[in-house]
Steps between C-alpha positions, in 0.01 A plus 500: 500500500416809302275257231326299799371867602404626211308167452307546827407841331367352206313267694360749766359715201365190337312420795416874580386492076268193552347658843358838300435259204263321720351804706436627186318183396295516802392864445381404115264238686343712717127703434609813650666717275876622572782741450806579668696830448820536518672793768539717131188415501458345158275127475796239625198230438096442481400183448200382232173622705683855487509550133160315509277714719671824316490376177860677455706310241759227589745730284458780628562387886814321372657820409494629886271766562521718786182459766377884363520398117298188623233744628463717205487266296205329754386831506446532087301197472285602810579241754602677826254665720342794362663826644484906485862541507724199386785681513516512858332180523810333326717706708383368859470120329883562406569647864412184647886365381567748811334321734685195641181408761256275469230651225106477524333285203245718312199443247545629221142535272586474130311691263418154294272413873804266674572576824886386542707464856824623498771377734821714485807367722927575486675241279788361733759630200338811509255678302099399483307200490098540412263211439124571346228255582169539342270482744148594299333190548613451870303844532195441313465149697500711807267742359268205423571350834432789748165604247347109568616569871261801451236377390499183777532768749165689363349180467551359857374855615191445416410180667343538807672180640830558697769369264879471523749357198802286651801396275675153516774634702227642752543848401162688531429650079167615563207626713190693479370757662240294654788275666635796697145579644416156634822431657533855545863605421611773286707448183788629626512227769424196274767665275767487763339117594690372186378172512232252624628457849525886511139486389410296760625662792232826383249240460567371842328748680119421371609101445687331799489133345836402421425205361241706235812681379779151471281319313447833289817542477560142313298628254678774397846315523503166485603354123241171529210562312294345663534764822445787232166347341230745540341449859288732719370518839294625792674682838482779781632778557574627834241729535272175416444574127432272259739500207541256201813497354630372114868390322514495176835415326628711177619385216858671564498346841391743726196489688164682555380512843135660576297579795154620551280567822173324457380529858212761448365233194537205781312685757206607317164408655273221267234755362188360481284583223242751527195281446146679472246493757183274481196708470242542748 
């Protein structure tokens, strides 16, 4: 009886042995960099993106090191945020092994020009776990991103036609000033609108055809190409002005929509020209 138990034993660690094995394995796979102190709070484990975004030697983490002779040594090679006072920067990073809640992530700007995210969370055995992820190019893509949203933005300004931006969910990207003065809402309100229906209901007010704004509307969300092939058009608005409209798709799938008032140019009289008097 005694050996059948101490054979479940063996087998319940060799099973337990095989589960860290291959949590471990799954760690060393991963892009995000990680480390998990122990509740002495010396490195229990870090898996291969760890020692790689440090550069700390595979040696040197297999001999243990507590979480504040991680930092100095960080700290040496100049690759934890710059700081006035470390010491009491250390002290409220090692502090944090006193708080059992739920931590905020933080950026941390590394003097080398990455900007890391650090997520800090209680191990279940106790003690710390901390991930890195590098997130430096996510940041500069965004910094690219909202800089060409920019420069669209400056660019729509200008034109003097009314001109709104929809995305293939519907989701209005874009307008221009000149598209809040003829349908005359304020940004705030096509902000809060959200999306093309939203739109719509503003636009109401100065264009009661329903059918106008459905077929629009295919434009903007229907998938077959052939309803988002570049059309334009002639209608009224309710105050009986003449307006010809545009869609133009873009090449990420969204979809231009302009407007301009051409009634004054309809309604010009024929000018005759000023021919000269015969002379007596």
């Amino acid at each position: 009886m005694f050996s059948a138990d101490v054979t479940d034993i063996e087998e319940i660690r060799d099973t337990l042995k095989k589960h860290v094995e291959a949590h471990d394995e799954t760690l060393n796979h991963i892009a995000d960099a990680v480390a998990i102190f122990s509740q002495s709070r010396r490195l229990s484990f870090h898996n291969t993106a760890f020692a790689e975004l440090w550069g700390l030697e595979p040696a040197w983490l297999a001999e243990r090191p507590t979480h504040g002779e991680v930092l100095d040594r960080l700290r040496q090679r100049r690759r934890l945020p710059e700081t006035v006072d470390y010491g009491k920067w250390k002290a409220a990073e090692l502090a944090r092994y006193e708080d059992i809640g739920p931590q905020a992530d933080e950026l941390w700007d590394i003097p080398d020009g990455r900007t890391l995210r650090v997520v800090r969370q209680p191990h279940p055995l106790g003690g710390m776990l901390l991930l890195y992820s590098d997130i430096t190019g996510e940041l500069r893509l965004k910094a690219q991103y909202n800089a060409l949203i920019q420069v669209q933005q400056a660019t729509l300004d200008k034109l003097n036609d009314a001109v709104a931006v929809f995305g293939s969910d519907g989701r209005l990207r874009l307008h221009n000033e000149a598209f809040e003065t003829f349908w005359n809402v304020t940004p705030a309100a096509l902000t809060a609108a959200g999306d093309f229906e939203g739109v719509v209901e503003l636009c109401v007010p100065r264009l009661h055809d329903l059918s106008f704004w459905r077929e629009l509307k295919g434009r903007v969300a229907d998938p077959d190409p052939q309803m988002r092939a570049p059309t334009s058009g002639e209608t009224r608005t309710s105050d009986n002005r003449i307006v010809v409209w545009q869609s133009r798709p873009l090449p990420d799938g969204a979809t231009l929509i302009a407007f301009a008032d051409v009634t004054d140019t309809r309604q010009l009289p024929t000018a005759r020209p000023p021919w000269p008097r015969p002379s007596a």
